[in-house]
KOLMIFI-607320 format. One record per residue (C-alpha): residue number from 1; residue in three letters; x negated, y, z negated. Coordinates in pm, 1 decimal, padded with zeros to 6 digits. Layout:
<atoms>
<atom><k>NUM</k><r>ALA</r><c1>X</c1><c2>Y</c2><c3>Z</c3></atom>
...
</atoms>
This chain:
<atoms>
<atom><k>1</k><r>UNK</r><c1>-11425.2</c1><c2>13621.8</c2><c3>-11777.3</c3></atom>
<atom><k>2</k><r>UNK</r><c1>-11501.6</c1><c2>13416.6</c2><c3>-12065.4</c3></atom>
<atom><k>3</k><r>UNK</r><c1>-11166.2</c1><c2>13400.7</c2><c3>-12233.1</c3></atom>
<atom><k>4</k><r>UNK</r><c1>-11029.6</c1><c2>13268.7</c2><c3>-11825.8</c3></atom>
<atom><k>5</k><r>UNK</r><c1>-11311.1</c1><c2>13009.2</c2><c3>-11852.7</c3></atom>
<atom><k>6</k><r>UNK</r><c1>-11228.0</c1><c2>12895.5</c2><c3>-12222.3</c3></atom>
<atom><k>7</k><r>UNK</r><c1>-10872.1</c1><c2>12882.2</c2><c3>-12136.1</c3></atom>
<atom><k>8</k><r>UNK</r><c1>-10957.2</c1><c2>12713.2</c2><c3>-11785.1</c3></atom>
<atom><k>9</k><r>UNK</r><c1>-11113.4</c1><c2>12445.4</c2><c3>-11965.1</c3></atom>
<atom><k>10</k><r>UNK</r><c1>-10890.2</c1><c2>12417.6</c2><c3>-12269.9</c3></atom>
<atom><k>11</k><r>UNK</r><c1>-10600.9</c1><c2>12315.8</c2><c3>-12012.3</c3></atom>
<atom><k>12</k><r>UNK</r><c1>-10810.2</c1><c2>12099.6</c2><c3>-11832.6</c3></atom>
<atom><k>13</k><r>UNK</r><c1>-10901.4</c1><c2>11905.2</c2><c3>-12159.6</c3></atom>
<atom><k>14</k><r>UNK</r><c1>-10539.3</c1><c2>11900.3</c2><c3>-12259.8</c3></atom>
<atom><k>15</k><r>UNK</r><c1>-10376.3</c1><c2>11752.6</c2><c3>-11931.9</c3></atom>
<atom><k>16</k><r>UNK</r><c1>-10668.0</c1><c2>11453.7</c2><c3>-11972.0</c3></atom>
<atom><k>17</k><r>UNK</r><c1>-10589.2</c1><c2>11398.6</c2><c3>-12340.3</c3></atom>
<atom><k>18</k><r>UNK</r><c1>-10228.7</c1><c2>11226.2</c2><c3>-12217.6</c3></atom>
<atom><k>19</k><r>UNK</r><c1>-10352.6</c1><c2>11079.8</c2><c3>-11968.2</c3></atom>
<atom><k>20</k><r>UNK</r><c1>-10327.5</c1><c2>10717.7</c2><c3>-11924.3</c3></atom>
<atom><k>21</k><r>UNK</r><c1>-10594.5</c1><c2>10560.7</c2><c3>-11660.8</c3></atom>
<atom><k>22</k><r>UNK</r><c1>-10490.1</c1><c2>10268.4</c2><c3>-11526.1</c3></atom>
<atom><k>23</k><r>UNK</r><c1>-10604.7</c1><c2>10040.1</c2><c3>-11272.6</c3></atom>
<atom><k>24</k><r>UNK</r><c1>-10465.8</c1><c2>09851.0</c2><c3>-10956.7</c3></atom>
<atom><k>25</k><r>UNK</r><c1>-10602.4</c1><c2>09638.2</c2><c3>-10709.9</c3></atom>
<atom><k>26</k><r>UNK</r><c1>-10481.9</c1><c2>09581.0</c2><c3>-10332.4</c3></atom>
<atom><k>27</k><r>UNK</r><c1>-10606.0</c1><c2>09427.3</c2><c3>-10060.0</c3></atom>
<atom><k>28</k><r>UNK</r><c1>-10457.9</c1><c2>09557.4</c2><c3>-09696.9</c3></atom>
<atom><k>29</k><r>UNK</r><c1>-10716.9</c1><c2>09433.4</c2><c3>-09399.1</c3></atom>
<atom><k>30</k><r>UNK</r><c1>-11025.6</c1><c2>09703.6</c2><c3>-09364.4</c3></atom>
<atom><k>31</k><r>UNK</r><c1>-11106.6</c1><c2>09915.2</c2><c3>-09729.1</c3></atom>
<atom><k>32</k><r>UNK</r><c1>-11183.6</c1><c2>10225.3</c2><c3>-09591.8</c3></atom>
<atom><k>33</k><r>UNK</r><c1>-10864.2</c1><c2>10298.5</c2><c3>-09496.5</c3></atom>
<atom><k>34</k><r>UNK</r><c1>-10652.1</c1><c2>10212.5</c2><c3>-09811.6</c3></atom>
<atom><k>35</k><r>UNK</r><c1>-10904.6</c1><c2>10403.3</c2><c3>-09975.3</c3></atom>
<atom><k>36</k><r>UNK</r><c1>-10795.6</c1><c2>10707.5</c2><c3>-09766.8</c3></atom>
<atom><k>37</k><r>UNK</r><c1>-10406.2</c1><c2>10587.9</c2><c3>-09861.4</c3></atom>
<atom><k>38</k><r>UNK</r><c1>-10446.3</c1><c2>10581.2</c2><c3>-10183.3</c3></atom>
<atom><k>39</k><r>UNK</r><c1>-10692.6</c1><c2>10848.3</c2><c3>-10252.8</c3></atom>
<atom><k>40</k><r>UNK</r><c1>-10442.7</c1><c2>11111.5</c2><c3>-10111.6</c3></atom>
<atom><k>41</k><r>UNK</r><c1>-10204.6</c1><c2>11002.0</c2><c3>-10369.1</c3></atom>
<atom><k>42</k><r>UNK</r><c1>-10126.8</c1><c2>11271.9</c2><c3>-10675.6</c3></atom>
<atom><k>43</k><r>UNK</r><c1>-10225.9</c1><c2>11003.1</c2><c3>-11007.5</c3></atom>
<atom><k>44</k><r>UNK</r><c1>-10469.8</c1><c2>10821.3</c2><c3>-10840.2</c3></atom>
<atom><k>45</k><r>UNK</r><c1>-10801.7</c1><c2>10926.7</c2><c3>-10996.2</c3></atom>
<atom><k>46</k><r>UNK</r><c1>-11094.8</c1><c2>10703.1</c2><c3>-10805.2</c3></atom>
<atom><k>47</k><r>UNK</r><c1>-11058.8</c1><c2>10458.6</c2><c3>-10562.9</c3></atom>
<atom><k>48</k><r>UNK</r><c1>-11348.6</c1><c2>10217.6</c2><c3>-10476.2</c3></atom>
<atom><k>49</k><r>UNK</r><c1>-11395.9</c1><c2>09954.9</c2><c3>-10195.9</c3></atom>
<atom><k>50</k><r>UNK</r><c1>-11494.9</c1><c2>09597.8</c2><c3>-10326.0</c3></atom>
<atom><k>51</k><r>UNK</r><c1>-11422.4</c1><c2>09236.5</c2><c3>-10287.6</c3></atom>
<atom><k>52</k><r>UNK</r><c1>-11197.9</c1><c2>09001.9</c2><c3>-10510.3</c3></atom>
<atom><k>53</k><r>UNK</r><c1>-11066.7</c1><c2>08666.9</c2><c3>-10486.0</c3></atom>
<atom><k>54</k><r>UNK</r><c1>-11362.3</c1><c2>08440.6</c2><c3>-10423.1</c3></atom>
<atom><k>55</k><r>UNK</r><c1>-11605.8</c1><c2>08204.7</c2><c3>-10568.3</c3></atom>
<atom><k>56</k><r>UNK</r><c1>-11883.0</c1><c2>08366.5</c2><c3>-10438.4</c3></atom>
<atom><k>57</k><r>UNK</r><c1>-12090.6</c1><c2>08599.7</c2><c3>-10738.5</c3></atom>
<atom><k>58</k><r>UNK</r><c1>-12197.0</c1><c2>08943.4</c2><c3>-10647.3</c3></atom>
<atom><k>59</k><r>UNK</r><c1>-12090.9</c1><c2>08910.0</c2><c3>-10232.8</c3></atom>
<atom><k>60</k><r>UNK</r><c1>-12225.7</c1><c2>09118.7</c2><c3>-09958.5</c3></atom>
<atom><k>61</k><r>UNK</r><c1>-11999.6</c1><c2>09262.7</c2><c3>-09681.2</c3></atom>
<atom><k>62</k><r>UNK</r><c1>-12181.4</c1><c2>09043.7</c2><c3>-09455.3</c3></atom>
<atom><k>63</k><r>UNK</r><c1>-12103.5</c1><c2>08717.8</c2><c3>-09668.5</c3></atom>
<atom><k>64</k><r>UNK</r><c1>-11753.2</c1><c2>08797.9</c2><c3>-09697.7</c3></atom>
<atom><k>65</k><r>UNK</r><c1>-11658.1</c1><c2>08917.8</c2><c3>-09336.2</c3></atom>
<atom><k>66</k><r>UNK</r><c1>-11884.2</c1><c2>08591.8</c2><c3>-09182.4</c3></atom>
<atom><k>67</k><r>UNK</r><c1>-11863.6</c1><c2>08328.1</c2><c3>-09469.4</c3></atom>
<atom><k>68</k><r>UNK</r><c1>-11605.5</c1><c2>08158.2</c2><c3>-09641.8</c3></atom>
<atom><k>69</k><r>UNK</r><c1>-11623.8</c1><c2>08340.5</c2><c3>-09981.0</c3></atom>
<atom><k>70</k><r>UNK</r><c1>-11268.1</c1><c2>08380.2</c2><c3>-10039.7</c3></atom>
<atom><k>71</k><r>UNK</r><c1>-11318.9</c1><c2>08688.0</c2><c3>-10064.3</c3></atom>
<atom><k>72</k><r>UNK</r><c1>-11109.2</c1><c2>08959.0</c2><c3>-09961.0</c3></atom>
<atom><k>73</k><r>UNK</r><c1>-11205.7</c1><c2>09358.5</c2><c3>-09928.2</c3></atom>
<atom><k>74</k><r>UNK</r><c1>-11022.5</c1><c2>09542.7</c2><c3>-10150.4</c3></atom>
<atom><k>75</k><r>UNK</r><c1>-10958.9</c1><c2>09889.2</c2><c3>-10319.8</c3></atom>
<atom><k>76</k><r>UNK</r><c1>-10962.8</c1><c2>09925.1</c2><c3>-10696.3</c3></atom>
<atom><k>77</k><r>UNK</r><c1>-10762.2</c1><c2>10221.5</c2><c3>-10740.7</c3></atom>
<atom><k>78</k><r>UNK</r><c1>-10777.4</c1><c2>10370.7</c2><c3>-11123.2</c3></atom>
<atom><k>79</k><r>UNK</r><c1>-10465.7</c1><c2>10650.6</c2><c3>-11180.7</c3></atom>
<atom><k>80</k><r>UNK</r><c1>-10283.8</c1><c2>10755.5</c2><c3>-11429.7</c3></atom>
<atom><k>81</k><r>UNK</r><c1>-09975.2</c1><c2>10594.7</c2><c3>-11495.0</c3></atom>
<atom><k>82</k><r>UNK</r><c1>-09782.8</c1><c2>10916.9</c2><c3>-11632.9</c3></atom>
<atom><k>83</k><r>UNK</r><c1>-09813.0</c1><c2>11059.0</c2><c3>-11283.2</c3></atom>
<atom><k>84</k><r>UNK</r><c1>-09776.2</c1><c2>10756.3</c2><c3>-11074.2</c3></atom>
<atom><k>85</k><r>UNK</r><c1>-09624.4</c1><c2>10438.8</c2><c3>-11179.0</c3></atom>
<atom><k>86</k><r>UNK</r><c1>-09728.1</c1><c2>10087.7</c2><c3>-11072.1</c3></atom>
<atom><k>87</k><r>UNK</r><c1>-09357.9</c1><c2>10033.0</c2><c3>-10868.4</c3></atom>
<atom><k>88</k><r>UNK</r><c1>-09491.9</c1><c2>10342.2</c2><c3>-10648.1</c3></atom>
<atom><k>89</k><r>UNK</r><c1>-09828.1</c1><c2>10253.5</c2><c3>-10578.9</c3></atom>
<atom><k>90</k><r>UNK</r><c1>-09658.2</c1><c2>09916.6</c2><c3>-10451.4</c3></atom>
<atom><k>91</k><r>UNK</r><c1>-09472.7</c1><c2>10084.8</c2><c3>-10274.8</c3></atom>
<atom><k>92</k><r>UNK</r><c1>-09715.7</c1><c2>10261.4</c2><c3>-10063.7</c3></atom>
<atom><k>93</k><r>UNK</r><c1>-09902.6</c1><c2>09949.7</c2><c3>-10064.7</c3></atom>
<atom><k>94</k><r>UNK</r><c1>-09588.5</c1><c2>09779.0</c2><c3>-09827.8</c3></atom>
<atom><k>95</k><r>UNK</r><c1>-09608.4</c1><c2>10112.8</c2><c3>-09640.0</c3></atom>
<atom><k>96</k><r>UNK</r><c1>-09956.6</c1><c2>10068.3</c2><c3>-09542.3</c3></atom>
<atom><k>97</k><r>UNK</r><c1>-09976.1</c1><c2>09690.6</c2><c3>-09464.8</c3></atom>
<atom><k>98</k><r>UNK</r><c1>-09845.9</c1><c2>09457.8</c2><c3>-09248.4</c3></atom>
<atom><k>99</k><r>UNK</r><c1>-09697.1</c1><c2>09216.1</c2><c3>-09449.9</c3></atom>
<atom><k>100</k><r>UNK</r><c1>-09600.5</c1><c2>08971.9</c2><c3>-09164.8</c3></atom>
<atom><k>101</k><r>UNK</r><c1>-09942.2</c1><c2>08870.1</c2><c3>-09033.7</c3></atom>
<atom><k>102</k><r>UNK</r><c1>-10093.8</c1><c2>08568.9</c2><c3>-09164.0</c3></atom>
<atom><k>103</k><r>UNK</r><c1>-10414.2</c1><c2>08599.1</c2><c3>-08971.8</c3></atom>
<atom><k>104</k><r>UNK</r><c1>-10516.3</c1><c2>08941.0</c2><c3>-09139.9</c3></atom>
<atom><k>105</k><r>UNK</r><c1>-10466.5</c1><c2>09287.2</c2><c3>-09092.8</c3></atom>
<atom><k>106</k><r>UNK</r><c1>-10412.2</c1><c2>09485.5</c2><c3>-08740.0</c3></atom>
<atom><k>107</k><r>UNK</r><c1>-10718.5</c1><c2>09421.2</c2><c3>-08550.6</c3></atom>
<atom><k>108</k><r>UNK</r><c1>-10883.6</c1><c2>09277.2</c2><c3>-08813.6</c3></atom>
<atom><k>109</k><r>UNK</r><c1>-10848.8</c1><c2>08934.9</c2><c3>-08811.3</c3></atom>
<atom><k>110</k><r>UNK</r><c1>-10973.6</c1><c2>08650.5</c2><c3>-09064.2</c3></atom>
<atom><k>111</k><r>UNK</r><c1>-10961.4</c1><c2>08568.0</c2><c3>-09443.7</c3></atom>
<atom><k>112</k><r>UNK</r><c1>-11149.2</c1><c2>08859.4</c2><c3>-09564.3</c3></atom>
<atom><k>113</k><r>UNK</r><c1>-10866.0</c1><c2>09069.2</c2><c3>-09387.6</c3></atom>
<atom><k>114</k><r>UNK</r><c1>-10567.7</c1><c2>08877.6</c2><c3>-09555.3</c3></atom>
<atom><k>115</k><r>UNK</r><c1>-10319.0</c1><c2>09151.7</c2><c3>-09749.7</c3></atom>
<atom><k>116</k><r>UNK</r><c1>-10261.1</c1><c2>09052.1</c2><c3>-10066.7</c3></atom>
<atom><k>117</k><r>UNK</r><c1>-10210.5</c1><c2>09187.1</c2><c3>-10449.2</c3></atom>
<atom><k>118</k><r>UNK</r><c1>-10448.0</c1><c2>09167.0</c2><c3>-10728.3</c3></atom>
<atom><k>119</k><r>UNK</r><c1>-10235.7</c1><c2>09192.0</c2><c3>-11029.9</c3></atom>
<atom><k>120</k><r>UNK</r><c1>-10372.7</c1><c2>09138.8</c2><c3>-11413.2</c3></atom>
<atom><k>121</k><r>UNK</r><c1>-10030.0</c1><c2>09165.4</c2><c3>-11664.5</c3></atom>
<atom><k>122</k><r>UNK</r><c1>-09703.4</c1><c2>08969.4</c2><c3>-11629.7</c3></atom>
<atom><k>123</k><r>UNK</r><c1>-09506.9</c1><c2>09299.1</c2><c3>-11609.7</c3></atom>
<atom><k>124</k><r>UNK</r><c1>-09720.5</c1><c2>09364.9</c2><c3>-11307.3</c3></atom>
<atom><k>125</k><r>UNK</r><c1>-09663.7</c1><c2>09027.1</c2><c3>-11156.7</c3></atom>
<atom><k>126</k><r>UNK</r><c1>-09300.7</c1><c2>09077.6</c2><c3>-11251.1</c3></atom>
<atom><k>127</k><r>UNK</r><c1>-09295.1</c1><c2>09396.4</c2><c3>-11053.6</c3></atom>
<atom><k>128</k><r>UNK</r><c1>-09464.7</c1><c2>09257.1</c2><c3>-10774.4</c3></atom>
<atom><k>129</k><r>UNK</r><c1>-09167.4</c1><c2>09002.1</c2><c3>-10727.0</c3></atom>
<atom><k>130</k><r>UNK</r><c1>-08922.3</c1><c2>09258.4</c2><c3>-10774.8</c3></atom>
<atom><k>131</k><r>UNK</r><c1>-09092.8</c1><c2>09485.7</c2><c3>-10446.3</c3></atom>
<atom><k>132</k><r>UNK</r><c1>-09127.0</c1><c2>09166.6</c2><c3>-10252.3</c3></atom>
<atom><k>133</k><r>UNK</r><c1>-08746.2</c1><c2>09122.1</c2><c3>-10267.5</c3></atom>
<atom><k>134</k><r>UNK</r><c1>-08668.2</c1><c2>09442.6</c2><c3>-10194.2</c3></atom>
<atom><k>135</k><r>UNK</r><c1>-08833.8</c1><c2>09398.3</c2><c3>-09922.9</c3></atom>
<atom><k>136</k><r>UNK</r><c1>-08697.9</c1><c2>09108.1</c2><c3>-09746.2</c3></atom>
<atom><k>137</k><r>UNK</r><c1>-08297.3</c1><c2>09230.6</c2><c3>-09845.7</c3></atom>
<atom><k>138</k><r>UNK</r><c1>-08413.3</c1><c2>09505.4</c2><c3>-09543.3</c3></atom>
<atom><k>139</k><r>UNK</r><c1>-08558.6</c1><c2>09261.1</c2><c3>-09356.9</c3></atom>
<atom><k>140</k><r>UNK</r><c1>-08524.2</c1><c2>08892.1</c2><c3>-09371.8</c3></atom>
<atom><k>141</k><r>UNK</r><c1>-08859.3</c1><c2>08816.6</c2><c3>-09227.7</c3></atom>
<atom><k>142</k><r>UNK</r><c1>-09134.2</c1><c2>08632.7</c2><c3>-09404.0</c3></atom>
<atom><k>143</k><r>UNK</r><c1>-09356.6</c1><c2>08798.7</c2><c3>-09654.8</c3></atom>
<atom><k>144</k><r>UNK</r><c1>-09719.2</c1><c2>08654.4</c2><c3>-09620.4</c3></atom>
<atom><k>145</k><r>UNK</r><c1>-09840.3</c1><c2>08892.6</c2><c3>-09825.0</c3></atom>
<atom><k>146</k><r>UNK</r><c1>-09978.3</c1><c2>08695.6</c2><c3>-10146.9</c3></atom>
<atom><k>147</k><r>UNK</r><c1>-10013.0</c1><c2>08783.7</c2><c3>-10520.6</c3></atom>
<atom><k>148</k><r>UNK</r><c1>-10318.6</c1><c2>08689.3</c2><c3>-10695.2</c3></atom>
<atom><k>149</k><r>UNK</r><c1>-10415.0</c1><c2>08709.6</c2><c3>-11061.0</c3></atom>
<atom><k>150</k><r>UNK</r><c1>-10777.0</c1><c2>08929.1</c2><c3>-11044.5</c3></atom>
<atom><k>151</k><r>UNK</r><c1>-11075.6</c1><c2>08776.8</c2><c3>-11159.0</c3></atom>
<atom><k>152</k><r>UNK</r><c1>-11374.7</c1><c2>08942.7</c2><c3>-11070.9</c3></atom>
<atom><k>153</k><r>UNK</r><c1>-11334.1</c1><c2>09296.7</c2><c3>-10895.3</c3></atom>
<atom><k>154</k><r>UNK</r><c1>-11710.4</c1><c2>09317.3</c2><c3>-10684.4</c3></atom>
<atom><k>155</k><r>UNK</r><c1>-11807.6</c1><c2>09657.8</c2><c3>-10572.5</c3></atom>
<atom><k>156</k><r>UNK</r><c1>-11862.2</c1><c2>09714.8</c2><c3>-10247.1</c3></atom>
<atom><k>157</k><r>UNK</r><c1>-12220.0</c1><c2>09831.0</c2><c3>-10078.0</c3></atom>
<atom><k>158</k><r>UNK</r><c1>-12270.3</c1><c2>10216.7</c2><c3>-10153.5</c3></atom>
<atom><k>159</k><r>UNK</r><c1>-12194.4</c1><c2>10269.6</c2><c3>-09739.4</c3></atom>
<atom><k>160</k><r>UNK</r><c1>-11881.7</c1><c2>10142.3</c2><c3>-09787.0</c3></atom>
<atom><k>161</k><r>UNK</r><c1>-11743.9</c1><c2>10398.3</c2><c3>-10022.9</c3></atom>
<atom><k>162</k><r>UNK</r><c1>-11556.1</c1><c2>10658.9</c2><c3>-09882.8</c3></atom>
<atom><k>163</k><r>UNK</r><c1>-11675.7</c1><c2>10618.7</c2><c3>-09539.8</c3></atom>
<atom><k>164</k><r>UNK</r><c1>-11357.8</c1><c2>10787.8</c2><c3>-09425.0</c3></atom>
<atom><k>165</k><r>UNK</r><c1>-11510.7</c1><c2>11076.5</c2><c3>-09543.3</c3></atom>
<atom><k>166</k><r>UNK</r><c1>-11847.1</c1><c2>11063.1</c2><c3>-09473.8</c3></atom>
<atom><k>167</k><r>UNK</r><c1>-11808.9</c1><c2>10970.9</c2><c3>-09113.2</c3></atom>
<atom><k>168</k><r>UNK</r><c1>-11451.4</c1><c2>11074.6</c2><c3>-09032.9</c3></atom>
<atom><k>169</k><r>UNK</r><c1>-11529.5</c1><c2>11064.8</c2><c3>-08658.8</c3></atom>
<atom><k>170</k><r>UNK</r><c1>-11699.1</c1><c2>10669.7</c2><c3>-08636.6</c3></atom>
<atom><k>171</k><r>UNK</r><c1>-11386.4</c1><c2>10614.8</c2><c3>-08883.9</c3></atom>
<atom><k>172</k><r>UNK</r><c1>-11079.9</c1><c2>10786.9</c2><c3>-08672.2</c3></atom>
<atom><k>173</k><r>UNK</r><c1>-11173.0</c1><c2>10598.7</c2><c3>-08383.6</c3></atom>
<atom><k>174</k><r>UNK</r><c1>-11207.6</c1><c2>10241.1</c2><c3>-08547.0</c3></atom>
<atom><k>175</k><r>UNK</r><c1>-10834.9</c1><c2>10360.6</c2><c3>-08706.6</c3></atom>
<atom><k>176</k><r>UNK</r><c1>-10730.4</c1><c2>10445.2</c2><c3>-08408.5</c3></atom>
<atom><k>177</k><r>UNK</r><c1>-10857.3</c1><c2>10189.3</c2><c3>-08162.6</c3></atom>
<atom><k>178</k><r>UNK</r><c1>-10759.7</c1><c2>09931.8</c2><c3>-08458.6</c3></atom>
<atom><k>179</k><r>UNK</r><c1>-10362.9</c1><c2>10021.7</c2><c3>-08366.4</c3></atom>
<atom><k>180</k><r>UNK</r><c1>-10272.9</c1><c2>10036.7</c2><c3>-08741.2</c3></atom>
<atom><k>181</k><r>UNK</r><c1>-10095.2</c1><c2>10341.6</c2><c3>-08704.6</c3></atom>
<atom><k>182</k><r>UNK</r><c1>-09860.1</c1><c2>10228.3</c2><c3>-08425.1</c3></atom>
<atom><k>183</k><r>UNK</r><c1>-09805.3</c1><c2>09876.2</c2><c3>-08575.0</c3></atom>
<atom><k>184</k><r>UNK</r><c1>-09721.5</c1><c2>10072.1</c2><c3>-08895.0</c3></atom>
<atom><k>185</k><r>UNK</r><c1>-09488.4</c1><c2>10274.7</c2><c3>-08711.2</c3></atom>
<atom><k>186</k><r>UNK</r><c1>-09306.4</c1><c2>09993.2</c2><c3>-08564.4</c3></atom>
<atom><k>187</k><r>UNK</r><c1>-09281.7</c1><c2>09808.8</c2><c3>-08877.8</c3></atom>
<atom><k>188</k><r>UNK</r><c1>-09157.2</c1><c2>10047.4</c2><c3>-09133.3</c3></atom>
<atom><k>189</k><r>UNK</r><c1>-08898.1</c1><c2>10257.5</c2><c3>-08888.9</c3></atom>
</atoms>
C-alpha cells in the first residue's frame, strides 16, 4: 500500500511540475454561471467570481449591480495552458455569451452585466481580434462584446463563489427562468 501511495503521489508531483498556470479573465452577464462553464473545462484549475473594469476600490456586489462602478462581474479563471490554450477558452467564452446584446446579458440587464474580455498581453489581445473575426465571417452581425486591458481583478463576496454548487436548486431555477440556455441555443445553432 505504501509503494501505490508513493507512486500515487510521485505522478501527481510530476504532471504539476510542467504545468503552466495561467490566468484569464471574462465577463459574460451573471458569474455564477461562467464559473460553472469554465470550471467543467479539463485545464482550468480555479475559477473565482469578482469584479473588473471600474474605478471603484474593493466593490461590493451591491455597489456594482446598483451603482455606477464600471464594474463588471467577472470570472478569473487560472488553467494550465499545456492542456487548454487561450484560443479555446475564447472559444467557449463566444459559446456561452451573447455577444449581440448591448444592454447586458440574458435577463440580466445593465452595465455590470455587459460581456466583455479582460485581456493582459498583446498576443492575447491579438487573439482576441482574431476570434472576433471569426466570428462575424459566420455571421455578419455586430459584435458588442468589448475587449478591455485588466486592471484590478476584485474578488467577489465569499457567497458568491461557487454558488452553483452550493445551492444548485436556487441556482437552476435563476438559469433557467433567466432563458440563457434557449437564447444560447438560438444563437450558436
Amino acid at each position: 500500500m505504501k509503494i501505490i501511495s508513493f507512486i500515487l503521489i510521485f505522478f501527481f508531483y510530476l504532471s504539476n511540475v510542467h504545468a503552466e498556470n495561467k490566468t484569464a479573465v471574462f465577463a459574460g452577464g451573471c458569474f455564477w454561471c461562467m464559473e460553472e462553464v469554465f470550471e467543467a473545462v479539463d485545464g482550468v484549475s480555479k475559477v473565482v467570481s469578482g469584479y473588473t473594469g471600474g474605478k471603484t476600490k474593493n466593490p461590493s456586489y451591491k455597489e456594482v449591480t446598483e451603482q455606477n462602478t464600471g464594474h463588471y462581474e467577472a470570472v478569473l479563471v487560472t488553467y494550465d495552458s499545456k492542456k487548454v490554450t487561450y484560443l479555446k477558452l475564447l472559444d467557449i467564452f463566444w459559446k456561452n455569451i451573447d455577444p449581440y446584446d448591448n444592454k447586458g446579458q440574458f435577463c440580466d440587464k445593465g452595465p455590470s452585466y455587459l460581456a466583455a474580455i479582460f485581456y493582459t498581453a498583446d498576443d492575447e489581445k491579438k487573439l482576441i481580434k482574431e476570434s472576433i473575426n471569426k466570428l462575424m465571417n459566420i455571421d455578419s452581425k455586430i459584435i458588442v462584446t468589448k475587449f478591455i486591458k485588466l486592471d484590478t481583478f476584485y474578488l467577489a463576496e465569499d457567497y458568491h463563489q461557487n454558488y452553483y454548487k452550493r445551492n444548485p436548486i436556487r441556482y437552476k431555477y435563476y438559469k433557467t427562468s433567466c432563458g440563457r440556455d434557449q437564447r444560447l441555443k438560438e444563437i450558436w445553432k
